[in-house]
ZADOGU-46810 format. One record per residue (C-alpha): x, y, z; residue number from 0. Coordinates in Angstrom, 1 decimal, m for minus. Layout:
! ZADOGU-46810
X  Y  Z  NUM $
...
//
This chain:
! ZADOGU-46810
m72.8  1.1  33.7  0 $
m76.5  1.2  34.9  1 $
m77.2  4.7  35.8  2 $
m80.1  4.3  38.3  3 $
m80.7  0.5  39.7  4 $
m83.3  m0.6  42.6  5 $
m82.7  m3.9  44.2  6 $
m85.9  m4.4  46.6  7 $
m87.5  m7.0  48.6  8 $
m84.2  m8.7  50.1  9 $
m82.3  m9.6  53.4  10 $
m79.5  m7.6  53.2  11 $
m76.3  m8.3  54.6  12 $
m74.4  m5.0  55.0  13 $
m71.2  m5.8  56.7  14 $
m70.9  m2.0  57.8  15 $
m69.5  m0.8  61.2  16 $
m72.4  m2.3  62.3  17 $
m72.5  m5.4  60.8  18 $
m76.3  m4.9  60.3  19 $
m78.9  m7.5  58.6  20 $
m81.8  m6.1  57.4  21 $
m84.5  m8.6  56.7  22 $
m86.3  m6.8  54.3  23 $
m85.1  m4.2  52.3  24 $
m84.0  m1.9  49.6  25 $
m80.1  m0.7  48.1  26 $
m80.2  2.1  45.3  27 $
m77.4  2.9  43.1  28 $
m76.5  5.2  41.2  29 $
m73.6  6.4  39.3  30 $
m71.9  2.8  40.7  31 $
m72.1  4.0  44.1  32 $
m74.6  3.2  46.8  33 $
m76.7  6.0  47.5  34 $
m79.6  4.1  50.2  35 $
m79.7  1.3  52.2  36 $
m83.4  1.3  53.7  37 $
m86.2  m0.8  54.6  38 $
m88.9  1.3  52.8  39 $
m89.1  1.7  49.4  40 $
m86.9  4.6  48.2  41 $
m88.6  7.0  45.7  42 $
m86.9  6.7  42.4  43 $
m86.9  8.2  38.9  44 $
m89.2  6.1  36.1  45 $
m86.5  5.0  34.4  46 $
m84.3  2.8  37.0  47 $
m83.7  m0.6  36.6  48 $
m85.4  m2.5  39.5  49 $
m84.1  m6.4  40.2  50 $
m86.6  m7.9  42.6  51 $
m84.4  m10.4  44.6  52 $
m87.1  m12.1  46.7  53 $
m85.8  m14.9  48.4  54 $
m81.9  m13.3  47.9  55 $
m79.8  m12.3  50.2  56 $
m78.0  m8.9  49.3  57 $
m74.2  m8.8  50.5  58 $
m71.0  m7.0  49.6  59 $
m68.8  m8.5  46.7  60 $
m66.5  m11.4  47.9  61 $
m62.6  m10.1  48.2  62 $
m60.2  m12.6  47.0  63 $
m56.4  m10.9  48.3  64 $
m54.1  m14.0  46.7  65 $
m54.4  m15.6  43.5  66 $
m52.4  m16.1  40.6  67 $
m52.7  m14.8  36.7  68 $
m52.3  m17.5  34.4  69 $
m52.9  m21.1  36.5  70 $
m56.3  m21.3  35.1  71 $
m54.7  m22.7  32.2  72 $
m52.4  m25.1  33.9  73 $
m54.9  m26.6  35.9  74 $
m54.9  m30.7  35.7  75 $
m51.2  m30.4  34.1  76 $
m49.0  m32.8  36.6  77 $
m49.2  m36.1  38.4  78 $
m48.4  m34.2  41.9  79 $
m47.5  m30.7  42.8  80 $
m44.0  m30.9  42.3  81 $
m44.7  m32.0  38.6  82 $
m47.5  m29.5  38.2  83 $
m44.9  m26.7  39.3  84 $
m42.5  m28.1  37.0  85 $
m45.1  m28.1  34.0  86 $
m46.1  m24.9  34.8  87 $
m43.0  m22.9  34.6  88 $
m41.9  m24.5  31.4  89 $
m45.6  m23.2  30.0  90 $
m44.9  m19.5  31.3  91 $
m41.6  m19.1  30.5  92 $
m41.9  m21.6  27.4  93 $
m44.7  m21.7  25.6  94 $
m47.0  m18.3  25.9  95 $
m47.9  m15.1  24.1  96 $
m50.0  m12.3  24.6  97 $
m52.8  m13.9  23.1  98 $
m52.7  m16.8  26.4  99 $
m52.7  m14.1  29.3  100 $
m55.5  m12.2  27.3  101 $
m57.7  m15.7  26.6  102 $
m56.8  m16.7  30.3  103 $
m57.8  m13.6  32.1  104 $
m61.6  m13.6  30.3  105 $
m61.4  m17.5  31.5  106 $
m59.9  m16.1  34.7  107 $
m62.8  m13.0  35.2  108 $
m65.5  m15.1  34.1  109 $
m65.2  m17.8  36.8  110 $
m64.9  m15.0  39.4  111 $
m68.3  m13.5  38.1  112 $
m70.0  m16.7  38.2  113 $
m69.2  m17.6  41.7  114 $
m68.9  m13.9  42.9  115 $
m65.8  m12.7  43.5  116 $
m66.1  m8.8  42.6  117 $
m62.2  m8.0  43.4  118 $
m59.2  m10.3  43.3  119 $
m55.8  m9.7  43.8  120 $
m53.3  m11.8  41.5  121 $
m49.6  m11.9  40.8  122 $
m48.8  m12.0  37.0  123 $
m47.1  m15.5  37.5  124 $
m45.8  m17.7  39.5  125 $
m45.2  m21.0  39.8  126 $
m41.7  m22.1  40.0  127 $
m40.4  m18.1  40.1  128 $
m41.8  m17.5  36.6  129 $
m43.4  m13.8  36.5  130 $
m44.0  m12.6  33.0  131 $
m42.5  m9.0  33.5  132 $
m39.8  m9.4  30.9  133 $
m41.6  m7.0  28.5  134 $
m45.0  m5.0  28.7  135 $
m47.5  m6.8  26.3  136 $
m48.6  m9.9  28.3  137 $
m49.6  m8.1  31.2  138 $
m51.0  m5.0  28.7  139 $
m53.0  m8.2  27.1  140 $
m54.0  m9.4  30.5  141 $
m55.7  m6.1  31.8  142 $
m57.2  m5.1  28.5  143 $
m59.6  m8.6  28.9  144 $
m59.7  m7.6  32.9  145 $
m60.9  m4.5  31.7  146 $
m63.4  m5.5  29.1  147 $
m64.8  m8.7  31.4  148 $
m65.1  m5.6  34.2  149 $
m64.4  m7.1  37.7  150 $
m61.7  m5.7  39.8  151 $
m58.8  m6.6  40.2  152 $
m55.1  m5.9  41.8  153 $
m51.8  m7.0  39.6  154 $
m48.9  m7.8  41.3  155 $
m45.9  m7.1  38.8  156 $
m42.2  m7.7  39.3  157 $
m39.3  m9.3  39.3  158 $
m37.9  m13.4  39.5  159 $
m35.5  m14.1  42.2  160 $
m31.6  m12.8  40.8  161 $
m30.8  m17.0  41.1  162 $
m33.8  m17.8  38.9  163 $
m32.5  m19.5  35.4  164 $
m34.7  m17.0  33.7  165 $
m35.2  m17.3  29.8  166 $
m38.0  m16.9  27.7  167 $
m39.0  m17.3  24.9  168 $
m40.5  m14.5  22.7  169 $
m43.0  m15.8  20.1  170 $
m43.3  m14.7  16.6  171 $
m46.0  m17.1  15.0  172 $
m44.3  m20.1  15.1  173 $
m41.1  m18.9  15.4  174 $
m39.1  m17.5  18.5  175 $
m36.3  m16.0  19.8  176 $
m35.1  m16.7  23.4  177 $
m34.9  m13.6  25.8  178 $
m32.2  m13.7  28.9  179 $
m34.3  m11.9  31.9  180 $
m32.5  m9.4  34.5  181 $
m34.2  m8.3  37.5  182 $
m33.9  m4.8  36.1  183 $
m35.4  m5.2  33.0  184 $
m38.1  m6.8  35.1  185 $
m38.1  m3.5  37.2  186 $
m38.2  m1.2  34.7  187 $
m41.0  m2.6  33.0  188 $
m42.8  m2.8  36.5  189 $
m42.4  0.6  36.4  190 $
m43.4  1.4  33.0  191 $
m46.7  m0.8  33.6  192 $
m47.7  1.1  36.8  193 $
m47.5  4.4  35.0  194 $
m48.9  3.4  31.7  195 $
m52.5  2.3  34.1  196 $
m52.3  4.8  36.7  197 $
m56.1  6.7  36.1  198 $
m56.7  4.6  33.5  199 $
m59.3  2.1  34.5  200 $
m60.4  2.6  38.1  201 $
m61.2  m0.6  38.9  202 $
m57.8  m2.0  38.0  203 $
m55.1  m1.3  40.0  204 $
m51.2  m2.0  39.6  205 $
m49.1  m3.8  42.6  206 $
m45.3  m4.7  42.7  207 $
m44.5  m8.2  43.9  208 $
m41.1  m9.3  45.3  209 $
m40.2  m12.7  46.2  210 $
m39.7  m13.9  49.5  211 $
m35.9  m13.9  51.2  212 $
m34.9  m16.1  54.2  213 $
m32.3  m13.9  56.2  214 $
m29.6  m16.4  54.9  215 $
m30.4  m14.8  51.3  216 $
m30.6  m11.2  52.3  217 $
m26.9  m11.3  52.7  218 $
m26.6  m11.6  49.4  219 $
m25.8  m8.1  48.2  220 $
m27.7  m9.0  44.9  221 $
m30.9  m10.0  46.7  222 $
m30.5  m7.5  49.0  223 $
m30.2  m4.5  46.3  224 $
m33.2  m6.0  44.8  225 $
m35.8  m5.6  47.7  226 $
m34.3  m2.2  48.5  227 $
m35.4  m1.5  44.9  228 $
m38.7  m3.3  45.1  229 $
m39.4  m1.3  48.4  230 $
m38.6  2.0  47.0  231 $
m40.5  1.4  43.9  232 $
m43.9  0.5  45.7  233 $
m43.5  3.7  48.1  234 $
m42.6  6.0  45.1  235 $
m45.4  5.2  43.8  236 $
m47.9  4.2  46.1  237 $
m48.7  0.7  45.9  238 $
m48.9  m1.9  47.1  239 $
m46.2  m4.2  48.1  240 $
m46.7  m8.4  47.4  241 $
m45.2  m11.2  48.7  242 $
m46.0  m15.0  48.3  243 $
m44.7  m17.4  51.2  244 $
m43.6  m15.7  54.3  245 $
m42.9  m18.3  56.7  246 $
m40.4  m19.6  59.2  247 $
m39.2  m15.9  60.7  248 $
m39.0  m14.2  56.8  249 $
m40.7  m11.8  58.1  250 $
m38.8  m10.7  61.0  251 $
m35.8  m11.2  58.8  252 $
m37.0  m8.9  56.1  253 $
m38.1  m6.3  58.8  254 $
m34.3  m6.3  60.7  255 $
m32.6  m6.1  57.3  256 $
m34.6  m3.9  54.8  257 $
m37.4  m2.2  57.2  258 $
m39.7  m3.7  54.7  259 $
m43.2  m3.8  55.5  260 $
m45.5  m1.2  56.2  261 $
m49.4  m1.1  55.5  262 $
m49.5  m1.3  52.4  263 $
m47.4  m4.6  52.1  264 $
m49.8  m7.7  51.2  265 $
m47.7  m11.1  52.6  266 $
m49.6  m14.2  51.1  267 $
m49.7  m17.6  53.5  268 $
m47.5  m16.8  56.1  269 $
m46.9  m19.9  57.9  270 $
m45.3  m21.2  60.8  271 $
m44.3  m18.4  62.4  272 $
m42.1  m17.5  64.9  273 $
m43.0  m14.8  68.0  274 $
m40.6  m12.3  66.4  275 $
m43.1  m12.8  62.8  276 $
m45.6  m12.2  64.9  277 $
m44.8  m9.0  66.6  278 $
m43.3  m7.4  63.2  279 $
m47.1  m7.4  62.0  280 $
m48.7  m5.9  64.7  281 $
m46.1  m3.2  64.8  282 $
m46.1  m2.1  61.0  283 $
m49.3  m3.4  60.0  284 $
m48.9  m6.0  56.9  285 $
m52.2  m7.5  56.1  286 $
m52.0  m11.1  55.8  287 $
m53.7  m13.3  52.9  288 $
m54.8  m16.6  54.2  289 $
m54.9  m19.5  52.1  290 $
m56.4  m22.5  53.8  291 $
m56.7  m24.5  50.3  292 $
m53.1  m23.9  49.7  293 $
m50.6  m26.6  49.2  294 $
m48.2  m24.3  51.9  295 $
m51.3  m24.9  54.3  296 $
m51.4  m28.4  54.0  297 $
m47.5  m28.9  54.8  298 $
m47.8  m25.6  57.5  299 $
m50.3  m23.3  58.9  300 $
m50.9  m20.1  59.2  301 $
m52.1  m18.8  62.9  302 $
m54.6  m16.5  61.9  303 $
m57.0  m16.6  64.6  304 $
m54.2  m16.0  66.5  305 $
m52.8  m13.3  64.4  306 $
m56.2  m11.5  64.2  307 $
m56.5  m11.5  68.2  308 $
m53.3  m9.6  68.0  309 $
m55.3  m7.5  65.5  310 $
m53.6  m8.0  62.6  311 $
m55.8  m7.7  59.5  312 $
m55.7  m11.3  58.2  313 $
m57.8  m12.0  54.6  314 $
m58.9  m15.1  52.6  315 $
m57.1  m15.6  49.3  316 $
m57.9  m19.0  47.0  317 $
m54.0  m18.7  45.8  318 $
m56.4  m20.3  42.8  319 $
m56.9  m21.5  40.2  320 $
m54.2  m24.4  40.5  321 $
m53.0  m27.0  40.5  322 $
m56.0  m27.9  42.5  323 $
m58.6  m25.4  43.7  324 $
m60.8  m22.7  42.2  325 $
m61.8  m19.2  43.0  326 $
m64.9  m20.1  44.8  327 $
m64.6  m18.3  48.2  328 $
m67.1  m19.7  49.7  329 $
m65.3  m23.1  49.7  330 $
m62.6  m21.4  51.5  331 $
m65.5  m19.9  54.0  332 $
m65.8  m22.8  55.2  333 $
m62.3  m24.6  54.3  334 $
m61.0  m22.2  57.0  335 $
m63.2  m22.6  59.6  336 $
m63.0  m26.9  59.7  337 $
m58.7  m25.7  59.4  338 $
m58.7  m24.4  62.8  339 $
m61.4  m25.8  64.0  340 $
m59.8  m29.0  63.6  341 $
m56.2  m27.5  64.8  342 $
m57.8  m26.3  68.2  343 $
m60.2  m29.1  68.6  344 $
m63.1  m26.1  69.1  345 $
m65.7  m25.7  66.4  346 $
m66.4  m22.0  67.9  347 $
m63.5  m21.0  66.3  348 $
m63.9  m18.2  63.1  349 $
m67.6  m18.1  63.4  350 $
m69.9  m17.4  60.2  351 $
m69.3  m13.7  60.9  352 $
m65.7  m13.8  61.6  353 $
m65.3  m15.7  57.9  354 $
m67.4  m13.6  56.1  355 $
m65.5  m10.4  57.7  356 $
m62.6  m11.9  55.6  357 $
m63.9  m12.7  52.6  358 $
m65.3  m9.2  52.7  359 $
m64.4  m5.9  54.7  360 $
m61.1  m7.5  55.9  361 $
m60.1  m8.7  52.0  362 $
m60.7  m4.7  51.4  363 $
m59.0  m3.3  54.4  364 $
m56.0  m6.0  52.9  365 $
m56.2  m4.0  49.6  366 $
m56.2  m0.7  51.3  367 $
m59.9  m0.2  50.1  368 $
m61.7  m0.2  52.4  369 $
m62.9  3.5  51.9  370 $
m63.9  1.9  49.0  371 $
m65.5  m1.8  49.0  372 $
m66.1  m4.6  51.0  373 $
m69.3  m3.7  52.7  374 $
m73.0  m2.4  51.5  375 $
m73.2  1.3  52.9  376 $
m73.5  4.6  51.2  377 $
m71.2  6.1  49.2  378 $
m69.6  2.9  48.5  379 $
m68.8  1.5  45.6  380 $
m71.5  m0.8  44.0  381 $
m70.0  m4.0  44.5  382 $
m73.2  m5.8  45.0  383 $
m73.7  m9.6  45.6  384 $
m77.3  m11.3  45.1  385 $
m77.4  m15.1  46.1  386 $
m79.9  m17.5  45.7  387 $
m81.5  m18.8  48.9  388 $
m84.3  m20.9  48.2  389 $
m82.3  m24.3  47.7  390 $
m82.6  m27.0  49.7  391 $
m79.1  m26.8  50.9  392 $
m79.9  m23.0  52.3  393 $
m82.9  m23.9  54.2  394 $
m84.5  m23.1  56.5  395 $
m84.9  m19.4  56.2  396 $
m83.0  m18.1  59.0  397 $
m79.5  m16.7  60.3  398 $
m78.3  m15.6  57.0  399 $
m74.7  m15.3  58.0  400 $
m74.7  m18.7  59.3  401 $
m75.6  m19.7  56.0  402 $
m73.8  m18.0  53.7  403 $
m70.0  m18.9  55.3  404 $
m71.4  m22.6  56.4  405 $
m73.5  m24.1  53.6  406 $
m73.0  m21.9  50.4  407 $
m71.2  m21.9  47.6  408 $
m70.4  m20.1  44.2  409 $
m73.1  m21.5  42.1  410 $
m75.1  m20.3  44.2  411 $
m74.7  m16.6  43.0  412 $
m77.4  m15.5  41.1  413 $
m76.4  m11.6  40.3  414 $
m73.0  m10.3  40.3  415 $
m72.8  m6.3  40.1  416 $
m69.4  m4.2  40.2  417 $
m69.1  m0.4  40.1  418 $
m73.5  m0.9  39.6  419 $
m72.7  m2.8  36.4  420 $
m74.6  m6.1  36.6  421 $
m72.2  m8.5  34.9  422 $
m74.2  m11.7  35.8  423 $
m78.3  m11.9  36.1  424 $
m79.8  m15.2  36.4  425 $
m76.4  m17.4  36.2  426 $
m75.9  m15.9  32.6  427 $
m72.7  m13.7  31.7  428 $
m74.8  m10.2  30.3  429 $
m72.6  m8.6  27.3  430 $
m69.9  m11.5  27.2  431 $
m70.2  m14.8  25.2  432 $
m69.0  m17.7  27.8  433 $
m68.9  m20.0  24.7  434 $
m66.4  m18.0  23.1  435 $
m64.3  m17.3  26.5  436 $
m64.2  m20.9  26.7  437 $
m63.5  m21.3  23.1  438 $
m60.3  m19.0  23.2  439 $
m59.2  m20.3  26.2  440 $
m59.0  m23.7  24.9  441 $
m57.5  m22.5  21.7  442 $
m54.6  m20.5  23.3  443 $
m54.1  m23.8  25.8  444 $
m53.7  m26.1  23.1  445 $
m51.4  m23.9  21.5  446 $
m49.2  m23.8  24.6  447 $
m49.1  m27.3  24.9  448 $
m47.6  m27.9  21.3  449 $
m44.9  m25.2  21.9  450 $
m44.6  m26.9  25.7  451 $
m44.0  m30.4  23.9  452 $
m46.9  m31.6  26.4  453 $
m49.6  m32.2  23.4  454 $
//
């Protein structure tokens, strides 16, 4: 970490209460926190570190609140979804060892550096109802390269649905031995994972996922003992609680029968919903994670201006990095905005500062970290954006928020700085070999593929 660092001469985009834009000015870390935002230059020891970002534009670190751990190595795989989904559960439950989650969460981290997404929330899985937590070391192996690549991150961990047909294989080298999953192994080692990291890296935080029940499923007493688990397991502890695909009254459902949700509960997509949905989250708070480049908003959408006038905290998630979309949030910026715009037939809808609210303050208020991240003020954490402006497709000089949420996108981010570490200067990875990230990652997806039969 960079002990004293001066980033001067840039508009700054603060997204505090204020939402102020200052066109010239000054942010001072230290210690990974913010300690000045001002428009004179600050008076600072000899030996900071000073970035001139002349012709940047200073803002908070982008907030991605739904992804997934693991797709960015079944990206491509698959004629159509339904073939991609197909592929990719036979990978994760299949084909992969430690040694894939570790070489695809560097791939993972480094594409979020690169197009500046500081913190990003992920379940270890997915897929068809494939989440690794049938044993500890491929998630150990996933945060140890989060750790080392150093962006933030939340890992949802948990259990497949009790239907799920879940068995694994467990590799030895070439050889392997097949493993029958229970939901309560899958428990226990949720538990085991959340207390193993709890203090141990700050900027990595654990989460417990739980699939999502229609109310014709919640009368199952398996299912139903399951979620009373899962929601007793995230309260004990103090996490938060995940879900991926709320639609259709789930939500209502899952509030009637289990009292689910609360504040801390993260609900990915949530699409067509009914009134009752509706009303659940503006009584117990959920946050909501919108995904407008999700296959689930293609076939269904998810009201969120409509959700956010009833003052529901709605974020942007990428639900990346497959079968078919990356972790640039910018493209989902914008991706949202022509959604609804086109729904409504009214291009006012989600203005530049609504969408950057969401990819920002909101993605941390999702995260319950808002104390914490997701705007430029002091005492924050140094989560620090700088993006180049002078390019043709960012001019003329003005509005800043306008352009930033309308015309920008990941490669434009020049600097990328979390905890007032700067992980990227100049478009180039500092203390991390992208070759060799790549390198691995192709390795360990080869390997996959052979042990997938898909080579």
């Amino acid at each position: 970490m960079t002990k004293s660092l001066l980033i001067e001469n840039s508009v700054i985009v603060t997204m505090d209460a204020d939402r102020r834009v200052l066109e010239r000015g000054y942010v001072l870390v230290e210690d990974g926190r913010i300690t000045a935002i001002c428009v004179d230059a600050p008076a600072v020891a000899p030996e900071t570190e000073r970035i001139d970002a002349a012709g940047m534009v200073v803002m908070p670190g982008l907030i991605d609140t739904h992804a997934h751990a693991g797709h960015m190595l079944t990206k491509g795989l698959g004629s159509d979804s339904e073939e991609w989904m197909t592929v990719t559960g036979r990978i994760y439950a299949e084909a992969t060892d430690p040694d894939f989650w570790a070489a695809e969460a560097a791939l993972s981290a480094a594409e979020r550096i690169k197009c500046g997404t500081t913190t990003a929330a992920l379940l270890f899985g997915g897929g068809p109802d494939i989440m690794r937590s049938e044993a500890p070391e491929a998630a150990e192996a996933h945060l140890a390269a989060i750790a080392e690549m150093g962006v933030r991150e939340v890992l949802a961990i948990g259990p497949n649905r009790p239907s799920a047909a879940s068995v694994y294989r467990n590799y030895h080298g070439e050889l392997y031995n097949e493993i029958v999953v229970s939901t309560d192994t899958q428990l226990a080692v949720t538990v085991a994972l959340i207390d193993a990291w709890a203090g141990r890296n700050d900027r990595l935080q654990l989460a417990v996922s739980l699939p999502v029940f229609t109310a014709q499923e919640l009368e199952d007493e398996a299912v139903f003992a399951l979620c009373r688990k899962a929601r007793a397991l995230a309260r004990e502890k103090g996490v938060l609680l995940v879900q991926d695909g709320h639609r259709d009254g789930s939500i209502a459902a899952n509030d009637a029968r289990l009292d689910l949700f609360d504040a801390n509960s993260l609900l990915a997509h949530c699409v067509d919903l009914t009134d009752a949905d509706r009303e659940v989250l503006k009584r117990t708070g959920a946050k909501v994670a919108h995904n407008p480049s999700a296959l689930m908003s293609v076939y269904a959408r998810c009201p969120a201006p409509e959700l956010m006038a009833d003052g529901v905290t709605v974020s942007l998630g990428t639900d990346a990095a497959a079968p078919d979309r990356s972790f640039d949030m910018f493209r989902n910026m914008f991706q949202a905005h022509r959604y609804h715009a086109r729904y409504f037939c009214d291009d006012t809808v989600l203005p530049p500062l609504q969408l950057l609210e969401m990819a920002t303050i909101k993605g941390a208020r999702a995260l319950s970290m808002e104390d914490e991240i997701g705007s430029l003020e002091v005492g924050k954490r140094a989560d620090i954006l700088l993006i180049n402006m002078r390019q043709p497709h960012l001019w003329p000089p003005v509005d800043p928020v306008q352009r930033l949420a309308r015309f920008a996108n990941g490669a434009d981010v020049d600097t990328t700085i979390v905890d007032g570490r700067v992980l990227m200067r100049g478009r180039k990875l500092l203390n991390q070999d992208e070759g060799a990230i790549l390198d691995h990652a192709e390795a360990a997806f080869r390997v996959a593929m052979k042990r997938a039969g898909l080579d």
